[in-house]
Structures are given as C-alpha cells and as structure tokens.
C-alpha positions as CSV (number, residue, x, y, z in Angstrom):
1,X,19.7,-66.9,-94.2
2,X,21.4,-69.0,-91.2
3,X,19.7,-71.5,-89.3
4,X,22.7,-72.9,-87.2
5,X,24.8,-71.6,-84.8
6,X,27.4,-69.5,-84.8
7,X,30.7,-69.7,-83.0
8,X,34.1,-67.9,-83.3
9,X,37.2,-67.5,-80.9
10,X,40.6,-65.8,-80.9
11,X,42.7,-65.8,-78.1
12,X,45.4,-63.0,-77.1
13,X,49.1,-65.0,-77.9
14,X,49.6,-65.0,-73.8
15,X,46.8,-67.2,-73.4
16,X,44.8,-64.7,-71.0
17,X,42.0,-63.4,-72.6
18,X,39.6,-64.2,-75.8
19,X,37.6,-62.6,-78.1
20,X,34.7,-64.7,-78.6
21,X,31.0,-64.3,-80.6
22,X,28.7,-66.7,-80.6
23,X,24.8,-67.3,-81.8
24,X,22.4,-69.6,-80.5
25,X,19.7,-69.5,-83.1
26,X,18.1,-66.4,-81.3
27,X,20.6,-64.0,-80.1
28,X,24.5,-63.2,-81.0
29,X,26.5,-61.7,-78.3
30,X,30.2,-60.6,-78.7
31,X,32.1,-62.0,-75.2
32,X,35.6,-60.2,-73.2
33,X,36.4,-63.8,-72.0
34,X,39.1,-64.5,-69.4
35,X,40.4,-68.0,-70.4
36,X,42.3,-68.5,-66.9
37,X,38.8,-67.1,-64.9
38,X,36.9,-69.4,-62.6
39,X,34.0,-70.9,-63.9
40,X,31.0,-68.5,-63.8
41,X,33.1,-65.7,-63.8
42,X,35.1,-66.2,-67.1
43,X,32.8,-63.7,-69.2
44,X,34.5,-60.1,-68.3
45,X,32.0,-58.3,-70.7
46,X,29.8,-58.9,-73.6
47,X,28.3,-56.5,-76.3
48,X,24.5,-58.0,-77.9
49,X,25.2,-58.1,-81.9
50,X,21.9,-59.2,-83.1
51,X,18.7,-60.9,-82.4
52,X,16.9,-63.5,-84.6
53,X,18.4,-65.1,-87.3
54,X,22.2,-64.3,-88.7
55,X,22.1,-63.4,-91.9
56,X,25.2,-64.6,-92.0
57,X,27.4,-68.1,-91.5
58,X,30.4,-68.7,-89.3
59,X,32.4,-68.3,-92.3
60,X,31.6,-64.8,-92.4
61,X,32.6,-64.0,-88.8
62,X,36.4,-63.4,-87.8
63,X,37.6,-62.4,-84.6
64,X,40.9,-59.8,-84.4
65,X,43.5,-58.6,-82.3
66,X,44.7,-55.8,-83.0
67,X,49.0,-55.6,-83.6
68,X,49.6,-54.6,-79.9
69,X,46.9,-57.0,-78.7
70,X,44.9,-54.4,-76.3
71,X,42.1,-54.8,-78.3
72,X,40.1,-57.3,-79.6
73,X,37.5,-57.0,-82.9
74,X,34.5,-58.9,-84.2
75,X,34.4,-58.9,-87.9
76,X,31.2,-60.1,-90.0
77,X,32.0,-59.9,-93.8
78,X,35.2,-57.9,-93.3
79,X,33.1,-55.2,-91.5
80,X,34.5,-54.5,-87.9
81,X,31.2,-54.6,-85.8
82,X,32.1,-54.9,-82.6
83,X,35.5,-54.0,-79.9
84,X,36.5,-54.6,-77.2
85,X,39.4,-52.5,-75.4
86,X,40.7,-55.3,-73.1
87,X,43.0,-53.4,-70.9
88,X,39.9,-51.5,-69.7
89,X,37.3,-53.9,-70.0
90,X,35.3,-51.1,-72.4
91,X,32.8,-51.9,-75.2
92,X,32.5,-50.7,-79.0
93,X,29.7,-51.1,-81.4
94,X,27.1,-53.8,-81.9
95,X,23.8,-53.8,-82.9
96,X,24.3,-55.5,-86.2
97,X,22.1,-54.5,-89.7
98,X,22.0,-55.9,-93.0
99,X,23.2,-53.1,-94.6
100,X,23.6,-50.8,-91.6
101,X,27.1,-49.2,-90.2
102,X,28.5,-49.7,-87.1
103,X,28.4,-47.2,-84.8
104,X,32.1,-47.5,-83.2
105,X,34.7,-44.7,-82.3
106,X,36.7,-43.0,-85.6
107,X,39.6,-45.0,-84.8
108,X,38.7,-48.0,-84.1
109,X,39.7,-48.7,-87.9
110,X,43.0,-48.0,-87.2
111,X,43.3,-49.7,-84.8
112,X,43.2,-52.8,-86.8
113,X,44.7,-51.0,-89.8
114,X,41.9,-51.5,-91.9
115,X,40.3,-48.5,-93.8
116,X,36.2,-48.0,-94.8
C-alpha cells in the first residue's frame, strides 16, 4: 500500500488546459485545470477518486487526452477511472475500488480507443 503522495499531469498540446490527479495522503481528487487561469480560480472542475490510502503508486497513474484533445482521462493501472469532457466542463467516473469498475458512460472507452 502507498504512503506518499501522488501526483500526475498532462497538459492539452495548446497549453490551455490540464488533466491533473493528485493525493495527499488522505484524499485523491481528479482536477479540470486551466493553466492560463488566475490564481484561485485555475481548478475548472474536480471529480473525488478515493479517500485514505492509494493502493496504488504514481507509477500506476497516467493521465490521457484523448486523439482530438476534448477530453481528458485518468488512468490507474491501465483502467480509465475517471473523464473529463473539457469543452463542457462535465465529469465522468470516480469513486475508485480495489477491484471495483468504474462507473463511466459506454463510450468513454472509445474515446481513448482502449477496449475492456
């Protein structure tokens, strides 16, 4: 089990928005995050992944566009967990389990053309 935190980032190729997760010891949150924002107003959405202890490290987390870059994925051991669709500022999923499945839209797969 993981005692330390956990950060990971992806930002869209025009520099505007990120994809960000991040653990402090006690909570995970997934983060819309608007890298050109003011301060204190940066965070444009967040979705809670999990509270207590990761069972998981950093090296098991990887954040996704997908191929048009309108959406933005959190991955935790190749499982997509959480989305976000960033042209409308709408959460997917969350609520990480150890051995649980993500409760996202059908497509939301596809949309990063990986398959179950």
């Amino acid at each position: 089990m993981a005692t330390e935190d956990v950060f990971a980032s992806s930002v869209r190729s025009v520099g505007d928005l990120a994809g960000v997760y991040e653990h402090d010891g006690d909570t995970g949150f997934f983060y819309l995050y608007d890298t050109k924002g003011r301060e204190g107003q940066k965070v444009l959405g967040s979705v809670r992944i999990l509270s207590g202890h990761p069972d998981f490290t950093e090296q098991d987390v990887s954040i996704r566009w997908d191929s048009e870059e309108q959406r933005v994925g959190l991955f935790i051991r190749h499982v997509l967990w959480a989305v976000f669709d960033a042209r409308l500022r709408v959460p997917y999923g969350g609520s990480y389990r150890l051995g649980a499945k993500p409760s996202l839209p059908s497509e939301a797969e596809e949309w990063f053309g990986v398959s179950s």
